[in-house]
C-alpha positions in Angstrom: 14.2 17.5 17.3 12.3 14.8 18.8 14.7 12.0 20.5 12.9 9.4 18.0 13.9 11.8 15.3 17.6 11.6 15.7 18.4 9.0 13.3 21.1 8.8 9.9 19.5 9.1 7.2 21.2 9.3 3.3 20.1 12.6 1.9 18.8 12.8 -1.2 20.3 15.5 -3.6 17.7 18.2 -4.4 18.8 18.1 -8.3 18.2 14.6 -8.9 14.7 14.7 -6.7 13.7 17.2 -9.4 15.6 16.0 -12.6 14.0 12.7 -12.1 10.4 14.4 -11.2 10.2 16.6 -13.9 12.0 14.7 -16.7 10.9 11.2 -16.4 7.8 11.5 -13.6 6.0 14.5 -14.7 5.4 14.2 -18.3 4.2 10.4 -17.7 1.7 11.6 -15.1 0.4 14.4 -17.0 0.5 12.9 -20.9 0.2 9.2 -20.5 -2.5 9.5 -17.6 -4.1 12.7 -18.8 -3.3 13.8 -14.8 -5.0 16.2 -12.4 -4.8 18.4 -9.8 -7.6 20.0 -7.6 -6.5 22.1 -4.8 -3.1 22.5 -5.1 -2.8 25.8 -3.2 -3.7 23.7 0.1 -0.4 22.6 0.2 1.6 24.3 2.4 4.6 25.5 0.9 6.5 25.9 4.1 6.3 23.9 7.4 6.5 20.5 8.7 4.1 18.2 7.0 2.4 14.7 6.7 0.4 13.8 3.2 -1.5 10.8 4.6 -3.1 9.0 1.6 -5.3 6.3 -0.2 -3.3 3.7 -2.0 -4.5 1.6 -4.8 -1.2 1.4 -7.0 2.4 0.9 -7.0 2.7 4.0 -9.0 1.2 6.2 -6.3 4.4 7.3 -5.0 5.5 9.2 -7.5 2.6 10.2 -9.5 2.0 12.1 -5.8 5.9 13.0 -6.2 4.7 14.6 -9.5 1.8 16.2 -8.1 3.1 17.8 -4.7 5.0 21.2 -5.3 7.0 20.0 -2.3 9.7 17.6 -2.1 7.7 14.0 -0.5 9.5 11.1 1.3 7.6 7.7 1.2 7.8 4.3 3.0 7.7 1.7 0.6 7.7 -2.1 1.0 11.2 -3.6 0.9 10.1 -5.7 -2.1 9.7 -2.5 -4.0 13.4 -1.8 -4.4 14.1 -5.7 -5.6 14.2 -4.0 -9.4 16.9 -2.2 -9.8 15.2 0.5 -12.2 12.0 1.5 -10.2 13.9 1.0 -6.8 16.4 3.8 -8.3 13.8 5.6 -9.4 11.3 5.9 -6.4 15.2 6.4 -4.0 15.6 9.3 -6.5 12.1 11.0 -5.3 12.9 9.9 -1.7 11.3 6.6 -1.1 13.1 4.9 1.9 12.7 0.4 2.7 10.6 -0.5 5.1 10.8 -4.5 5.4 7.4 -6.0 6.9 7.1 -8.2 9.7 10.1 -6.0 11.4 7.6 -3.8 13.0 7.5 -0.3 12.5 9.7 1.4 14.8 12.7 2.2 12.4 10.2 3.0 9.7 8.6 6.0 12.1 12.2 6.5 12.8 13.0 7.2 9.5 9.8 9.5 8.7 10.5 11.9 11.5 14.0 12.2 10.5 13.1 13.6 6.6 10.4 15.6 8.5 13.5 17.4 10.2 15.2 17.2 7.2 12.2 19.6 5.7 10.7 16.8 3.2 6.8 16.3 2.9 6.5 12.9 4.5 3.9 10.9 3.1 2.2 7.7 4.4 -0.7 5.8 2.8 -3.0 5.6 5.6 -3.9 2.0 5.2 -0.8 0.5 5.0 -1.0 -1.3 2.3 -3.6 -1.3 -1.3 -7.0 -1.5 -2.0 -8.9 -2.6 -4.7 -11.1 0.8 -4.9 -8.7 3.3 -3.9 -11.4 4.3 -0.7 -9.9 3.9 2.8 -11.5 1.0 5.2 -9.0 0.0 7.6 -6.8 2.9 8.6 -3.8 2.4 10.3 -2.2 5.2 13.6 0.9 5.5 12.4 0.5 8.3 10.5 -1.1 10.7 13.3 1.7 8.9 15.9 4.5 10.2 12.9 2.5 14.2 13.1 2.1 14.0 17.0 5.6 13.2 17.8 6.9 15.7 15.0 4.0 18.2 15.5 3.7 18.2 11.5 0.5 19.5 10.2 -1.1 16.5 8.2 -3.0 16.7 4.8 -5.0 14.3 3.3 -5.0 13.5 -0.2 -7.1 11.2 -2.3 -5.7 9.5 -5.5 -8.8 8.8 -8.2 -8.0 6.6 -11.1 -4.8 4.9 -10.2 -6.8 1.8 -8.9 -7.5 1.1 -12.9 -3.5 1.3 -14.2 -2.7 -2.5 -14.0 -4.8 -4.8 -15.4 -4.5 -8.3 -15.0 -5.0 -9.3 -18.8 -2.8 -6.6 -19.5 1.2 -6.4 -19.5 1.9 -2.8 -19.3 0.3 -0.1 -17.6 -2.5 1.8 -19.1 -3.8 5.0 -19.7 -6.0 5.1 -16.9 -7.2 9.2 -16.2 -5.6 10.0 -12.8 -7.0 12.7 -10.7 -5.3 13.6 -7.7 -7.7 15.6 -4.8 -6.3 17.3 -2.3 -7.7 18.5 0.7 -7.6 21.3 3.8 -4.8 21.0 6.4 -5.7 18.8 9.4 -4.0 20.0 12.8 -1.7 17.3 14.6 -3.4 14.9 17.6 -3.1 16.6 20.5 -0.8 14.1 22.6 0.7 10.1 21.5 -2.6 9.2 23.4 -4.3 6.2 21.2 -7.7 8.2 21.9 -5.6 11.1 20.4 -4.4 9.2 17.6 -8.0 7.6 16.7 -9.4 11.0 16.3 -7.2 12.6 13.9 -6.8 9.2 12.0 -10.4 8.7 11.5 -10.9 12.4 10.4 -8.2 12.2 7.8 -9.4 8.8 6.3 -13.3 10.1 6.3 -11.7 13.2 4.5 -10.1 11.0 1.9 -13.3 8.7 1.1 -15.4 12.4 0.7 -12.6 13.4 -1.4 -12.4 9.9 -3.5 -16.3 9.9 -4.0 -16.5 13.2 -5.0 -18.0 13.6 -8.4 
């Protein structure tokens, strides 16, 4: 265990990460937004792992927690967990606070903790959303999070999700989600930024190939 690693962390009960992915989660993702798959046996079922993502939603984190036959930890903005339903629910599928502005030392922290704790870590590569869904700015943290944990890293592109809030719309709506996932990306080398550049470029050109797929 890394030294950066070594960090108290609540731990989240297995049964109520899966009550609350299959019951409420999983027939929302699949039913309400007619949601697919591609490539699920690229997941490694085993293993230290980092999902690095797109992000275009607030429901990304767990329509991916619905997707991933692995257990998935997220950072989410501190704002997130303000209503008391959805912050329950996204703690439930192992969503942790990260509070901007605070920097992002405890938030690493935290990430290579649930790595050691065997959860799917996932970070949305550009740090916050984008209109499209395509990556433009991506952000190290991700590659720092696999180098210092050694964790393979696997990119995944969420299509659709950019189109389930509306502005002259109230509720969410039935946008088609497809979720692409694609081939296992080995950790940088060393914490080197020139190390970290590499592997974080690769994984966000992977995801814009992946999101403009047809």
């Amino acid at each position: 265990m890394t030294k950066d690693s070594k960090l108290s962390v609540k731990k989240t009960n297995p049964a109520i990460y899966y009550l609350a992915r299959f019951l409420v989660v999983s027939p929302f993702f699949h039913l309400y937004f007619r949601g697919k798959v591609e490539n699920v046996e690229n997941v490694p079922r085993e293993g230290k792992l980092m999902i690095v993502s797109n992000h275009a939603s607030i429901f990304d984190p767990p329509i991916l927690a619905s997707a991933i036959p692995r257990r998935i930890s997220f950072m989410a903005k501190q704002e997130l967990f303000n209503s008391r339903l959805f912050g329950q629910l996204i703690s439930f599928l192992g969503a942790y606070p990260v509070s901007r502005g605070e920097g992002d030392r405890n938030a690493i922290r935290q990430a290579l903790a649930r790595i050691e704790q065997e959860w799917a870590t996932c970070v949305f590569i550009e740090g916050t959303r984008t209109a499209d869904g395509r990556v433009y700015n991506p952000k190290l943290g991700a590659a720092l999070i696999a180098a210092k944990s050694q964790a393979s890293i696997l990119p995944v592109c969420l299509c659709g999700t950019e189109n389930i809030l509306v502005d002259s719309k109230k509720l969410p709506q039935p946008a088609s989600v497809t979720i692409k996932i694609g081939d296992v990306i080995a950790p940088p080398a060393s914490t080197k930024k020139k190390d970290l550049e590499l592997v974080t470029q690769k994984c966000a050109d992977e995801i814009n190939k992946l999101h403009d797929q047809v």
